[in-house]
C-alpha positions as CSV (number, residue, x, y, z in Angstrom):
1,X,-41.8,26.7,-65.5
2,X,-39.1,24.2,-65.8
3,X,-38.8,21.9,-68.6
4,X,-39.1,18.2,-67.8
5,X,-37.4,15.4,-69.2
6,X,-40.5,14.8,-71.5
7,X,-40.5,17.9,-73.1
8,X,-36.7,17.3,-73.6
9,X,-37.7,14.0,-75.4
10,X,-40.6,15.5,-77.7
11,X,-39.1,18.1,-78.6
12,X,-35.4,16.5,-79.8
13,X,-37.8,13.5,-81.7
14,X,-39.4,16.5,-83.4
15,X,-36.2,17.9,-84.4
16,X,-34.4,15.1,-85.6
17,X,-37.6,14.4,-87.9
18,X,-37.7,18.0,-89.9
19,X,-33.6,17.1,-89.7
20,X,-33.9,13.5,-91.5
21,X,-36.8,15.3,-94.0
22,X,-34.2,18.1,-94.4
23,X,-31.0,15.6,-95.3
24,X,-33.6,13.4,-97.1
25,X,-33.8,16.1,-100.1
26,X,-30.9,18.1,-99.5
27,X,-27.8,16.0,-99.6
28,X,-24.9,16.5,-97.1
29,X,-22.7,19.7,-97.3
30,X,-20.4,19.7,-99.7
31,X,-17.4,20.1,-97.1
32,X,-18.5,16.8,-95.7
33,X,-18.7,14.8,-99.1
34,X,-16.0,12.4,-100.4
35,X,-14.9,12.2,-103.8
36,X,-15.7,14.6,-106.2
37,X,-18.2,17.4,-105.4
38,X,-20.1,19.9,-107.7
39,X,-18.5,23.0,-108.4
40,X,-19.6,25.8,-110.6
41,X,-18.2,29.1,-111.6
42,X,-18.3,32.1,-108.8
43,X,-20.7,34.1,-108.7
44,X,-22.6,32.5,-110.9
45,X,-26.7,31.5,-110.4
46,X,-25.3,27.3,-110.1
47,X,-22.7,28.6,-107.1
48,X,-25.3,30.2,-105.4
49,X,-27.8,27.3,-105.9
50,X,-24.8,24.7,-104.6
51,X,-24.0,27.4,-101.6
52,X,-28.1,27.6,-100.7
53,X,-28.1,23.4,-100.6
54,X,-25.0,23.4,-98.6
55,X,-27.4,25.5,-96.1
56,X,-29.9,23.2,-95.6
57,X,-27.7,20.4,-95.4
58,X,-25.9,21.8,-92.4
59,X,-29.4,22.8,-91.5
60,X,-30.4,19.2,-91.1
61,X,-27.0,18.0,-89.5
62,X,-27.9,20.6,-86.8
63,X,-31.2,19.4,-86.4
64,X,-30.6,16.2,-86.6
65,X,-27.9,15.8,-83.9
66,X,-29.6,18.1,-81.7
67,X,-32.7,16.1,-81.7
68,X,-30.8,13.2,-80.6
69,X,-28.9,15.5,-77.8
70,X,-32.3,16.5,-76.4
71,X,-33.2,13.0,-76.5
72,X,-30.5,11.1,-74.8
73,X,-31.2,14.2,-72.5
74,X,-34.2,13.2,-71.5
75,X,-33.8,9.9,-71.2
76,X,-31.0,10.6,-68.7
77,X,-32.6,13.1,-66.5
C-alpha cells in the first residue's frame, strides 16, 4: 500500500499538534534557552526533574518540525 500525499498531510498536522501541546507545557530544552537556565545539584531529584523536561521539550521540537516536514511533503507530492 503506498502512502499518498494525504496521509502525508494528516499525519504531519497530527504531529505537529501533540508537538505544540508538548512545548505548550514543557518549555524548550535547556540547551536551546538564552539567558540564564535552571540548574540544580547532580544527582539530585530537581536534576533529574530539569533532565526529564528537557525530554519532552526535545520531544515536541521533534514532533513539531516533523509534522511540518510531512506536511510540506504532501503538499508537494
Amino acid at each position: 500500500m503506498l502512502i499518498t500525499s494525504d496521509w502525508f498531510v494528516i499525519i504531519g498536522l497530527g504531529a505537529l499538534w501533540l508537538g505544540a501541546q508538548i512545548l505548550w507545557v514543557a518549555p524548550l530544552p535547556r540547551q536551546l534557552r538564552r539567558g540564564p537556565v535552571p540548574t540544580a545539584e547532580k544527582g539530585s531529584p530537581a536534576a533529574f526533574g530539569l533532565f526529564w523536561i528537557d525530554q519532552y521539550g526535545w520531544i515536541g521540537l521533534l514532533l513539531s518540525s516533523g509534522g511540518i516536514l510531512a506536511c510540506l511533503i504532501g503538499m508537494l507530492i
